[in-house]
Backbone as numpy.savetxt, mean C-alpha at the origin, in Angstrom:
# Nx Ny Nz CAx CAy CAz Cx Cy Cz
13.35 -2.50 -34.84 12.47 -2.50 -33.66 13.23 -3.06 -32.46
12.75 -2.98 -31.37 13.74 -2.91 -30.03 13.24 -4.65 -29.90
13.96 -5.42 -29.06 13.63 -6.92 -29.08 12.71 -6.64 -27.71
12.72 -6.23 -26.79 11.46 -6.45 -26.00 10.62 -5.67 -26.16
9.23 -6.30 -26.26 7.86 -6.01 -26.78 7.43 -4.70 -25.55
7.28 -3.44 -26.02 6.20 -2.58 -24.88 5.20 -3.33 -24.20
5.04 -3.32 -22.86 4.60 -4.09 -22.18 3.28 -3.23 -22.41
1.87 -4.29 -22.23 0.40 -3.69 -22.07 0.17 -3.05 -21.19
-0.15 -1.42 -21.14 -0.59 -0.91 -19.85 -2.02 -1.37 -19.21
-2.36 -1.86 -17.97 -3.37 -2.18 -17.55 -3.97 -1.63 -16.56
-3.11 -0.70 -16.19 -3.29 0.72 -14.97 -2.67 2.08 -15.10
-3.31 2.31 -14.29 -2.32 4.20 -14.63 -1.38 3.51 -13.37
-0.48 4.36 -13.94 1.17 3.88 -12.95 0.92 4.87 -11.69
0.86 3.81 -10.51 0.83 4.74 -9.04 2.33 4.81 -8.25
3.26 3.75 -8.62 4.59 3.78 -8.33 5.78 4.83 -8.69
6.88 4.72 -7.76 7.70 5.09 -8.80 8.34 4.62 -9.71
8.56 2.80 -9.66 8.69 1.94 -10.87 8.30 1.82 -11.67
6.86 2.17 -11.69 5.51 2.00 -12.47 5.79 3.25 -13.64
5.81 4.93 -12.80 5.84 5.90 -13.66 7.31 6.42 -14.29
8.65 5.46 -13.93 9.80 5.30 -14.40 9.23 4.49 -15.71
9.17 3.54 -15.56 8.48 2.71 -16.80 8.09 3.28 -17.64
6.78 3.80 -17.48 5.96 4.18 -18.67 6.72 5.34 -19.45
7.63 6.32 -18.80 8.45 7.16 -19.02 9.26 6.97 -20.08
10.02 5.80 -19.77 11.00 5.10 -20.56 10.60 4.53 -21.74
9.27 4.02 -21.48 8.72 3.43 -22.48 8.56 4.63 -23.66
8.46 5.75 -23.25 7.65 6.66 -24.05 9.21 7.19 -24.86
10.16 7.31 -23.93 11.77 7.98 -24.58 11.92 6.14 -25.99
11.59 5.11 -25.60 12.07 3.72 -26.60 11.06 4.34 -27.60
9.52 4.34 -27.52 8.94 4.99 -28.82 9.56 5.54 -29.95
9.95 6.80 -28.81 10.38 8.13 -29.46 11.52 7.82 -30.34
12.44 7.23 -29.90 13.91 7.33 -30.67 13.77 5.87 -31.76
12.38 5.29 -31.85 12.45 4.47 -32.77 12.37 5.21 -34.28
11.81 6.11 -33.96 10.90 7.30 -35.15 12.37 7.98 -35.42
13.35 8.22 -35.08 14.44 9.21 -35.59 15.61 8.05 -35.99
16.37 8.55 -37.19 17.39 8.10 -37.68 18.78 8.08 -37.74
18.72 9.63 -36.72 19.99 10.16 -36.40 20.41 10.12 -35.02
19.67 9.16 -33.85 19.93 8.62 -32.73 21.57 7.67 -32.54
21.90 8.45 -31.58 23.56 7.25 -31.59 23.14 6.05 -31.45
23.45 5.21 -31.93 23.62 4.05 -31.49 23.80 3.46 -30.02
24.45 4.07 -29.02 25.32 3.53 -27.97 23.81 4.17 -26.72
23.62 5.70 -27.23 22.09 6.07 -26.83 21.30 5.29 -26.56
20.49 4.89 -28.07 19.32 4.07 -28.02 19.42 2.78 -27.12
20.20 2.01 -27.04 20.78 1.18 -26.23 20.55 1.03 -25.21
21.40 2.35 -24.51 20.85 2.00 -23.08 19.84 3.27 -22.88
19.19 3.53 -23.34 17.47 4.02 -23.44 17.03 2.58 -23.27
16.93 1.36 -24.44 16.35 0.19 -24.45 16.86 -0.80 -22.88
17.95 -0.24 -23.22 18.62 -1.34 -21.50 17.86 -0.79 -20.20
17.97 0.03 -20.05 17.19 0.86 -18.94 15.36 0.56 -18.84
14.98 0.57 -19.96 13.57 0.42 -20.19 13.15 -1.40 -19.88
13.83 -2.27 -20.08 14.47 -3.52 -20.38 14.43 -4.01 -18.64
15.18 -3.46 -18.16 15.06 -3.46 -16.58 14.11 -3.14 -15.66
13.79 -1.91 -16.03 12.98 -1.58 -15.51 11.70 -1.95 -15.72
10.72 -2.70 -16.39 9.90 -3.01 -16.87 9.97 -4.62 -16.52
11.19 -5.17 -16.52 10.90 -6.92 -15.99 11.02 -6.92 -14.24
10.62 -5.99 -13.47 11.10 -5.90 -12.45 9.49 -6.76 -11.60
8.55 -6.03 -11.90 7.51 -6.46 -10.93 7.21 -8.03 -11.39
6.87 -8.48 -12.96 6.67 -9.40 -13.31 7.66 -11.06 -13.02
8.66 -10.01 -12.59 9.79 -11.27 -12.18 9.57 -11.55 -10.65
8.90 -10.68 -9.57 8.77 -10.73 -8.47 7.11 -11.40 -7.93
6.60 -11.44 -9.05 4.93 -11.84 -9.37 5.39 -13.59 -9.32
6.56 -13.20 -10.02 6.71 -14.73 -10.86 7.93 -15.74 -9.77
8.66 -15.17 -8.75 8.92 -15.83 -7.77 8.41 -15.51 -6.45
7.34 -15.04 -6.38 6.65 -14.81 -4.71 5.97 -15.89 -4.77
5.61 -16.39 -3.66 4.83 -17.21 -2.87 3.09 -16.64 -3.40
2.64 -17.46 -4.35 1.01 -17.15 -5.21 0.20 -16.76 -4.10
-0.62 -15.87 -4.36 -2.01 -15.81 -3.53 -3.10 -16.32 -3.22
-3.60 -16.48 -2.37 -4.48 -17.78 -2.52 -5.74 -17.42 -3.57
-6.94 -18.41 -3.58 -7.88 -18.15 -4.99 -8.55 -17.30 -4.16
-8.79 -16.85 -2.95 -9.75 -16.17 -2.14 -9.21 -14.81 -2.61
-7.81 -14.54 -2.48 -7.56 -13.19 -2.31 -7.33 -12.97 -4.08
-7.56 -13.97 -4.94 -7.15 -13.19 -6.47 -8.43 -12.99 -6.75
-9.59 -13.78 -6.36 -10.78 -13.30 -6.46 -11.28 -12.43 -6.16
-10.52 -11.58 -5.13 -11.31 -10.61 -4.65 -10.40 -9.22 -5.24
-9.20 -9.75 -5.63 -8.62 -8.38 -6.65 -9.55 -8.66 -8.40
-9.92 -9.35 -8.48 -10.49 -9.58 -9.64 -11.91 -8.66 -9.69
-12.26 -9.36 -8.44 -13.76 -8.23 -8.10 -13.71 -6.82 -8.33
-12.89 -6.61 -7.15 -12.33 -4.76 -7.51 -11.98 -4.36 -8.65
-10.68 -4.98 -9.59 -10.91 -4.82 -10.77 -12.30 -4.79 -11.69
-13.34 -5.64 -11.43 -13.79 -5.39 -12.31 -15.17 -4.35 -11.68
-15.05 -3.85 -10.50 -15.88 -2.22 -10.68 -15.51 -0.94 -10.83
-16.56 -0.46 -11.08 -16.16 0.95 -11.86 -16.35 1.95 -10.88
-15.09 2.26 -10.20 -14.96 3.25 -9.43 -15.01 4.39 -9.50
-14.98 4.97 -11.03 -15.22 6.15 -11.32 -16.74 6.49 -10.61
-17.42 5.92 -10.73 -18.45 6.43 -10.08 -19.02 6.41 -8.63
-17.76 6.27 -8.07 -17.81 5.64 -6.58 -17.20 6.91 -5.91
-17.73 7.42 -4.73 -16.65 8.47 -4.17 -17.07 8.02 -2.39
-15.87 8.27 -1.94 -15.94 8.34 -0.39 -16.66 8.97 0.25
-17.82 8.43 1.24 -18.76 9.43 2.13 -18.19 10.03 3.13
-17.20 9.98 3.45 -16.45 10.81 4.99 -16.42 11.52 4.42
-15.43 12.46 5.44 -15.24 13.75 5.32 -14.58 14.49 4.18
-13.74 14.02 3.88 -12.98 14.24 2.68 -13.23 13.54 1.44
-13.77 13.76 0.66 -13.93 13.47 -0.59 -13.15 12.93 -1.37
-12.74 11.74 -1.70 -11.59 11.06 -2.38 -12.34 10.09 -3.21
-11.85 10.02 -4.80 -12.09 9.20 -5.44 -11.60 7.93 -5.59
-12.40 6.71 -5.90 -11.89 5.46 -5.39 -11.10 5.11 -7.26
-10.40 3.90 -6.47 -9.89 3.35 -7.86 -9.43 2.63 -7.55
-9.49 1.29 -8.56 -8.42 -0.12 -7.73 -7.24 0.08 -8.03
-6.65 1.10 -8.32 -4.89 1.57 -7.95 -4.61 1.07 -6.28
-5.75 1.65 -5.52 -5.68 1.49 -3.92 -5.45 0.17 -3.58
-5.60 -0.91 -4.42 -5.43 -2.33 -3.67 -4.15 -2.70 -3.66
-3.49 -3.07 -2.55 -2.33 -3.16 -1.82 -1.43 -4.10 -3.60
-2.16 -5.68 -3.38 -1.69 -6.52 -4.30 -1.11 -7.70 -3.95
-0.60 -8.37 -4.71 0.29 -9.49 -4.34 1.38 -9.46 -3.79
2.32 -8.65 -4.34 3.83 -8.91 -3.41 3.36 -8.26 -2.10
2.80 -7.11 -2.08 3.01 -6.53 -0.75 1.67 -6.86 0.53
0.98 -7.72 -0.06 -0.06 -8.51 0.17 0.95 -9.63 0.79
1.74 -10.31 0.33 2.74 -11.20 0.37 4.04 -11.27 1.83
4.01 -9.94 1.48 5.43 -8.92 2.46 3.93 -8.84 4.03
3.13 -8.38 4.21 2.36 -8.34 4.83 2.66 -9.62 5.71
2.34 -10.54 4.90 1.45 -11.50 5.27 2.89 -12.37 6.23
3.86 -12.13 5.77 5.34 -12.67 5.97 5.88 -12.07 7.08
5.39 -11.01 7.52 5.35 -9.92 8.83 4.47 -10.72 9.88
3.36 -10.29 9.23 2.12 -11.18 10.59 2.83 -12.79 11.10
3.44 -13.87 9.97 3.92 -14.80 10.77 5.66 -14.65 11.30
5.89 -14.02 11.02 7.41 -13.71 11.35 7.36 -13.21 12.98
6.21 -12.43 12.90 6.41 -11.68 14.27 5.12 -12.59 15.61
4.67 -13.68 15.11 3.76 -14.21 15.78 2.34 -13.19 16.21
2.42 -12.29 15.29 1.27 -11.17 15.67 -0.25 -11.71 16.14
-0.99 -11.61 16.92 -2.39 -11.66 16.68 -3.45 -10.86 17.28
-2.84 -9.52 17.39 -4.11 -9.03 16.93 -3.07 -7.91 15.80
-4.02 -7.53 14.87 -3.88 -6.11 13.69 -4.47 -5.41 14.03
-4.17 -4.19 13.85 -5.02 -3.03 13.37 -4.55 -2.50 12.02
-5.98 -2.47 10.80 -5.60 -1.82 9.63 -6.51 -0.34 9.54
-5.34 0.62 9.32 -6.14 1.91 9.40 -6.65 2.35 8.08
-7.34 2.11 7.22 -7.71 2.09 5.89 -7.53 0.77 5.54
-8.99 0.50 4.72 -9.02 -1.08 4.33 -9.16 -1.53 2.87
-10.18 -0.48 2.53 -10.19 -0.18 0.75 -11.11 -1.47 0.73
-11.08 -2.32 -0.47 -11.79 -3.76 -0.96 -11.10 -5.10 0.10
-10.20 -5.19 1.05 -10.00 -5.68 2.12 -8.57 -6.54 1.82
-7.91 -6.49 0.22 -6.40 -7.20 0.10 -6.21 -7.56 1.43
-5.35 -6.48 1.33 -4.14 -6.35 2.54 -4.92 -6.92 3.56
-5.86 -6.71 4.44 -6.71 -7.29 5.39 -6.15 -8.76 5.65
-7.72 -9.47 4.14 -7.47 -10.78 3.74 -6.25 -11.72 4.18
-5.12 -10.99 3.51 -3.60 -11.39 3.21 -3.10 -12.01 4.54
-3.15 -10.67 5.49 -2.63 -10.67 6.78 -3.71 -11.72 7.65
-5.11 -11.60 7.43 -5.95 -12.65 8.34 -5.78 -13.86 8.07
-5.12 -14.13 6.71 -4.37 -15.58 6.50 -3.19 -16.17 7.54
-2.34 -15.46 7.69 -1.54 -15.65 8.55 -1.47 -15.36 10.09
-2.95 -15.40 10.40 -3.34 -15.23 11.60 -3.28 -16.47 12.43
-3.16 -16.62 13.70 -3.88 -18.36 14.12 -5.27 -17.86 14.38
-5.73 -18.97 14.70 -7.31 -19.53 14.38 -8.09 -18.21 15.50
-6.89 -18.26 16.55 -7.77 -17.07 17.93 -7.41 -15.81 17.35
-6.54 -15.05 16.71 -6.10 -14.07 15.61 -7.41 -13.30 15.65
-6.92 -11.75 15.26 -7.82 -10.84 15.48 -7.35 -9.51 14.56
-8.45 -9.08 13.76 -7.77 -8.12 12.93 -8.87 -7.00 13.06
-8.46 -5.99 13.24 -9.58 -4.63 13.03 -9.43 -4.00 12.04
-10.16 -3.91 11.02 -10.06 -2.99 10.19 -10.89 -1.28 10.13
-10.24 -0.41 10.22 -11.07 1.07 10.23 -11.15 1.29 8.56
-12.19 1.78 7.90 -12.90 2.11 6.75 -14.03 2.63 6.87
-13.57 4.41 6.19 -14.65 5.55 6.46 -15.22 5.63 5.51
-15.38 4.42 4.23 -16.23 3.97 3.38 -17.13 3.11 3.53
-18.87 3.12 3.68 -19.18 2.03 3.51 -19.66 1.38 2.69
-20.21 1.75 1.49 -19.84 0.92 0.47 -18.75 0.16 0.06
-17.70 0.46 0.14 -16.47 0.22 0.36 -16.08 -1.16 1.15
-16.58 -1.22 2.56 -16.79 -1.76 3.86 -17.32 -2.83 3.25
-18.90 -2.80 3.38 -19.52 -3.94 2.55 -18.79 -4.68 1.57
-18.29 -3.60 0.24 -17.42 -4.77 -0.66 -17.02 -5.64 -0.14
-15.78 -5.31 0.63 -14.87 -5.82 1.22 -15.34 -7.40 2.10
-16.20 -7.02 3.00 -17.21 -8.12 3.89 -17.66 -9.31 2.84
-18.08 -8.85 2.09 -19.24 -9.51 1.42 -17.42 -10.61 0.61
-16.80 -10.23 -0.23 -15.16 -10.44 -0.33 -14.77 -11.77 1.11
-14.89 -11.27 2.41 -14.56 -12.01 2.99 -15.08 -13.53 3.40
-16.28 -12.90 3.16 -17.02 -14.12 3.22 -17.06 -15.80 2.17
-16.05 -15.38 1.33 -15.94 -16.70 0.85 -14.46 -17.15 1.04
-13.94 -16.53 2.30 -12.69 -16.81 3.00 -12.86 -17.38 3.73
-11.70 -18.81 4.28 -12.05 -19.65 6.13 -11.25 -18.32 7.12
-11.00 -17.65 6.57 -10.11 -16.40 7.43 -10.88 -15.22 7.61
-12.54 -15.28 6.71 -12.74 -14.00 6.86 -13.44 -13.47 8.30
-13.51 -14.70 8.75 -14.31 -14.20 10.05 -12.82 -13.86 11.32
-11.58 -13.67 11.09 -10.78 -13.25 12.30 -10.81 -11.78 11.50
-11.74 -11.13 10.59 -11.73 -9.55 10.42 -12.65 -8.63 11.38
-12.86 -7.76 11.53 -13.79 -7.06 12.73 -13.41 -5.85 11.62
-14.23 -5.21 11.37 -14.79 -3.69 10.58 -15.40 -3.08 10.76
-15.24 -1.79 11.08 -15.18 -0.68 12.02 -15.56 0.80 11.09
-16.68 0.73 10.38 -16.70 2.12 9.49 -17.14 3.42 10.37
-16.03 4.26 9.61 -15.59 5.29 10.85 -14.66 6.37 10.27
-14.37 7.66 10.62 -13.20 8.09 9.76 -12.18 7.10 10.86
-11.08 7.14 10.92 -9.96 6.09 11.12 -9.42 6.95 12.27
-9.55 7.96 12.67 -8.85 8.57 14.02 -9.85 8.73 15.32
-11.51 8.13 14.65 -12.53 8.30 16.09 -12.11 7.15 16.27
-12.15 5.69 15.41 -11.99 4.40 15.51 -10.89 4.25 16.36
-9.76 4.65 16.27 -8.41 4.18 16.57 -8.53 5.21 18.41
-9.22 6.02 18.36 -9.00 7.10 19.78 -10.48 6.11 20.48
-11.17 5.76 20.27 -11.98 4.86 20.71 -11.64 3.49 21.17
-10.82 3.32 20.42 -9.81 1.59 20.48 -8.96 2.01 21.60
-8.54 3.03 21.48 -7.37 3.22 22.62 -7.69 3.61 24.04
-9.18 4.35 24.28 -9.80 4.48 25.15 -10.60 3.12 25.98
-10.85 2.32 25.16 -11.36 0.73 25.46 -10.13 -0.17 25.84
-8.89 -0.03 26.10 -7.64 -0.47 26.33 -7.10 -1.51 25.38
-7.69 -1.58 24.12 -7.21 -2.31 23.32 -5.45 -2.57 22.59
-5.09 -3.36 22.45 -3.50 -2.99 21.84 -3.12 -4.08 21.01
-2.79 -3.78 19.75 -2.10 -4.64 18.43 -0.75 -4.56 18.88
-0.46 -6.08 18.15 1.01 -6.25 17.53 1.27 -5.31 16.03
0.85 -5.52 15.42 0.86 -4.98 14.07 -0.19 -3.77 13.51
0.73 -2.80 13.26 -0.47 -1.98 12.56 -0.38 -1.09 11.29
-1.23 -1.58 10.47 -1.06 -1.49 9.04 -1.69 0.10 8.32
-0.92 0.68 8.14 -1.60 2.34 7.48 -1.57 2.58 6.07
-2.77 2.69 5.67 -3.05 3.27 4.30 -4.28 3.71 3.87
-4.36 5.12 4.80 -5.50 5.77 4.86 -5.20 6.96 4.31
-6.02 8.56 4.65 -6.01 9.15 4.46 -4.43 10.12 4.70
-3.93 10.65 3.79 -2.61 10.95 3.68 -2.16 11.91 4.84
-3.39 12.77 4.60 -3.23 13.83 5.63 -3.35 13.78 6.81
-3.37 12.26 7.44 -3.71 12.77 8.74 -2.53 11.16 9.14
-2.08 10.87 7.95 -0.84 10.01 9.03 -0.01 10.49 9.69
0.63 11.80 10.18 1.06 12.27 11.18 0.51 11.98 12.49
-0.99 12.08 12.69 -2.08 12.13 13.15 -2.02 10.73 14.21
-2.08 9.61 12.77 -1.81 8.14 13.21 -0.91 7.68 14.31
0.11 8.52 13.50 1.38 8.09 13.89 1.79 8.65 15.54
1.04 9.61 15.76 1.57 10.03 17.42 0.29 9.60 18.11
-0.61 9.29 17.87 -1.38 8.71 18.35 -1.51 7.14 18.84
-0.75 6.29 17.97 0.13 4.66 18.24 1.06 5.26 19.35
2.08 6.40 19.15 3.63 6.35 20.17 2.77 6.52 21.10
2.38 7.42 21.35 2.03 8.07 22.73 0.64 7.28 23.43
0.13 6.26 22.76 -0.91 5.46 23.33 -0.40 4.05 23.85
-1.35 3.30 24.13 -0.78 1.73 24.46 -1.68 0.90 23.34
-2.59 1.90 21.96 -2.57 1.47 21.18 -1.71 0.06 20.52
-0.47 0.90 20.24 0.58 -0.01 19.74 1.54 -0.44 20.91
1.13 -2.07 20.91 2.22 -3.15 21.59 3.31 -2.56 22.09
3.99 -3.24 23.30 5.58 -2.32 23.87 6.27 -3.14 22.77
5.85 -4.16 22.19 7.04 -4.48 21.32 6.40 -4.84 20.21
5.37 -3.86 19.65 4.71 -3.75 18.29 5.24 -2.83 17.43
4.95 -3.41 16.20 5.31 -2.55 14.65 4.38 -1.85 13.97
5.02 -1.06 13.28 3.81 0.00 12.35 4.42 -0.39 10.83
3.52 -0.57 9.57 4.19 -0.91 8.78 2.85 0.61 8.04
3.55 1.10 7.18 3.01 2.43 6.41 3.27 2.54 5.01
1.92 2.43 4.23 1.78 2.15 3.17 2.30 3.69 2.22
2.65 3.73 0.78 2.76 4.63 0.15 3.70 5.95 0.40
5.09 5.40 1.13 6.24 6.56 2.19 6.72 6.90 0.83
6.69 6.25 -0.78 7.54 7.11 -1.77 6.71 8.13 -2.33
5.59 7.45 -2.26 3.92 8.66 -2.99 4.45 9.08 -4.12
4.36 8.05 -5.45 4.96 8.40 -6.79 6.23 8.87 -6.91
7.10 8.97 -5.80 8.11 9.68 -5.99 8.67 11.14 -5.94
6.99 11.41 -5.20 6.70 12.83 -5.19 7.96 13.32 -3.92
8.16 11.93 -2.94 8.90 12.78 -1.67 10.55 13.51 -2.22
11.22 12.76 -2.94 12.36 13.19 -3.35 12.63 13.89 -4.72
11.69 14.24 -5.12 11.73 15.10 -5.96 11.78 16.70 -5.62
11.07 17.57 -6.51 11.11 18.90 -6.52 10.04 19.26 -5.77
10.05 19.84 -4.99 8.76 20.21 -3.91 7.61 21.01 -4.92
7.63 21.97 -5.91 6.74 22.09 -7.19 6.05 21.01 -7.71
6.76 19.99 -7.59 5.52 18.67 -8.41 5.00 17.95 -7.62
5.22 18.35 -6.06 4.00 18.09 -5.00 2.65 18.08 -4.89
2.09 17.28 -5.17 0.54 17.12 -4.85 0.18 17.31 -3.22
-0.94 17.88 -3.01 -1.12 17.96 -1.29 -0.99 16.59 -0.30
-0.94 15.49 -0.86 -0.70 13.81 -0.42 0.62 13.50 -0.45
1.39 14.52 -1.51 2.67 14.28 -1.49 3.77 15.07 -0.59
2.97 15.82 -0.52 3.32 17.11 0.89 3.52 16.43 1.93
2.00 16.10 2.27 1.41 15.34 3.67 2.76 13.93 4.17
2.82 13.48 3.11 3.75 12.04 2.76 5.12 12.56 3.17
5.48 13.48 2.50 6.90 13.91 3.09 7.16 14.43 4.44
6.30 15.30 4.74 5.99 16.03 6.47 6.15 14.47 6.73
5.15 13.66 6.89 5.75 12.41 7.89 6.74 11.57 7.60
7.39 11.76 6.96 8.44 11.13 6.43 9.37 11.48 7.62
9.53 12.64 7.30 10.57 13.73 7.86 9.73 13.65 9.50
8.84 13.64 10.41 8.22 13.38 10.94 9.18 12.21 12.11
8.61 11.06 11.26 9.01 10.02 12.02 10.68 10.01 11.78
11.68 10.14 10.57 12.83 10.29 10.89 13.51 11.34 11.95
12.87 12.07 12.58 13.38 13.16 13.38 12.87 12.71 14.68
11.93 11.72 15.04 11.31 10.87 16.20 11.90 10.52 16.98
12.92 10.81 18.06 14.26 9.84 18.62 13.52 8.84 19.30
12.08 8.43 19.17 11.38 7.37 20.28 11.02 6.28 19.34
11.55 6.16 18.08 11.07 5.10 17.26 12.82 4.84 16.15
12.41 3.68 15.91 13.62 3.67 14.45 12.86 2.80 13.33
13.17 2.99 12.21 12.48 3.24 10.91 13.06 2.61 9.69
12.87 1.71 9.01 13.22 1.86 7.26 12.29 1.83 6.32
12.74 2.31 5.44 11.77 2.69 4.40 12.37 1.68 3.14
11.33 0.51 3.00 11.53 -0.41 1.66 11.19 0.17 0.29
11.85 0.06 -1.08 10.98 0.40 -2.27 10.67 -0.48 -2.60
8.82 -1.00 -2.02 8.27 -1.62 -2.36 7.10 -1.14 -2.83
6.78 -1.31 -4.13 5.47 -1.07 -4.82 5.51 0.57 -4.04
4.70 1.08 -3.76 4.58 2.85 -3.62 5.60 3.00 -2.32
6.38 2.53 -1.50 7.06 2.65 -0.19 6.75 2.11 0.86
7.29 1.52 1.57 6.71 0.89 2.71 7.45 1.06 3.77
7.24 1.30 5.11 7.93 2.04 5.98 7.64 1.14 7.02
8.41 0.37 8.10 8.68 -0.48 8.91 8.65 0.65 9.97
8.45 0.65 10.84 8.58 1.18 12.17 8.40 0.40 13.67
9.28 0.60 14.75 8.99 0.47 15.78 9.45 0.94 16.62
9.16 1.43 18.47 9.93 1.80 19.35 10.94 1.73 19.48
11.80 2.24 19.83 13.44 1.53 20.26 12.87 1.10 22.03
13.94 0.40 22.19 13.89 -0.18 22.97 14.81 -0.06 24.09
């Protein structure tokens, strides 16, 4: 038997670390059952699987903890049943607490908002309110966060979540699809330092020229964009494209071809994409 234990699955894998993993996990199974496997093979099948699998738990295990407000409120989400939950906007999307941002990048967030002295946010998709939460932690006390969510059941969760936060009142929630909210915000002369995307896939193109070309986003504000690897769908074979994974790559390719912005793309948890003006 291989010396590290198959780790418990507790989610369907939304990463590309996540669905590398389970992958690997499934090739260590396999070659336990055969007898005529090389030696030098199985190995690094197990080495590979070995790595890849202590990766998030080691980053769980030196990040900066979450506070009890925000594990409580991933605990919450975890424990409803979203299968029976679907989005009232326009587009029909099924919910699932796959969507909650999490700890490290809950973490990475939150390390942005004080790094950059931000105070006001805009989050364009809010889901059960993580990421929100995270970032209204590292707000100061006058700090200001908008969240757009074209869920309201959803919305409510989230509120009702904030409310046993001293941070939840610098949130403002805005249920709406996320492009009347944000063309409404920009028409009222409003403008963030920071603005956080992880909404609807198809229309972050949408987002995204709508921040450049507005005073939406700060002269010396950032866009940080949730899910730029989308399972891994962008660098793969354009055949194992899902329509989100399409959408994901068009802006990929999008904002790298932008000469009015510059860009990196972290592999963090599903991708995370830094953006701002040049200057």
């Amino acid at each position: 038997m291989m010396e590290t234990a198959i780790a418990k699955k507790t989610a369907r894998p939304v990463t590309p670390l996540g669905i590398l993993t389970e992958e690997l996990q499934k090739a260590v199974e396999q070659i336990e059952g055969y007898d005529k496997i090389p030696a030098d093979l199985a190995a690094s099948i197990k080495k590979a699987y070995n790595l890849a699998v202590g990766i998030d738990p080691y980053l769980e295990d030196v990040t900066t903890s979450e506070s009890k407000e925000l594990t409580q409120l991933k605990e919450k989400t975890s424990a409803e049943d979203w299968s029976k939950r679907f989005s009232d906007g326009e587009t029909v999307r099924q919910l699932e607490q796959e969507m909650l941002s999490g700890h490290i990048e809950g973490q990475t967030l939150k390390m942005f908002v004080a790094m950059m002295g931000a105070k006001n946010i805009l989050e364009v998709g809010m889901f059960t309110g993580y990421s929100a939460l995270a970032m209204a932690e590292a707000l100061p006390e006058d700090g200001r966060l908008v969240a757009c969510e074209v869920d309201e059941y959803v919305a409510n969760f989230a509120i009702d979540c904030f409310k046993a936060s001293p941070h939840g009142s610098k949130i403002e929630v805005k249920v709406a699809p996320a492009l009347a909210t944000m063309q409404q915000l920009a028409d009222e002369g409003e403008s963030f330092d920071l603005v956080f995307i992880d909404a609807d896939k198809k229309e972050y193109v949408d987002y995204f020229n709508l921040l450049i070309e507005s005073n939406l986003l700060a002269a010396n504000g950032s866009i940080c964009v949730d899910n730029t690897l989308f399972q891994g769908q962008v660098y793969l074979s354009e055949t194992e494209r899902t329509a989100n994974g399409e959408a994901i790559a068009q802006f990929n390719r999008t904002v790298a071809a932008d000469p009015r912005v510059e860009q990196v793309l972290l592999p963090l948890r599903d991708g995370l994409t830094i953006i701002r003006r040049k200057q």
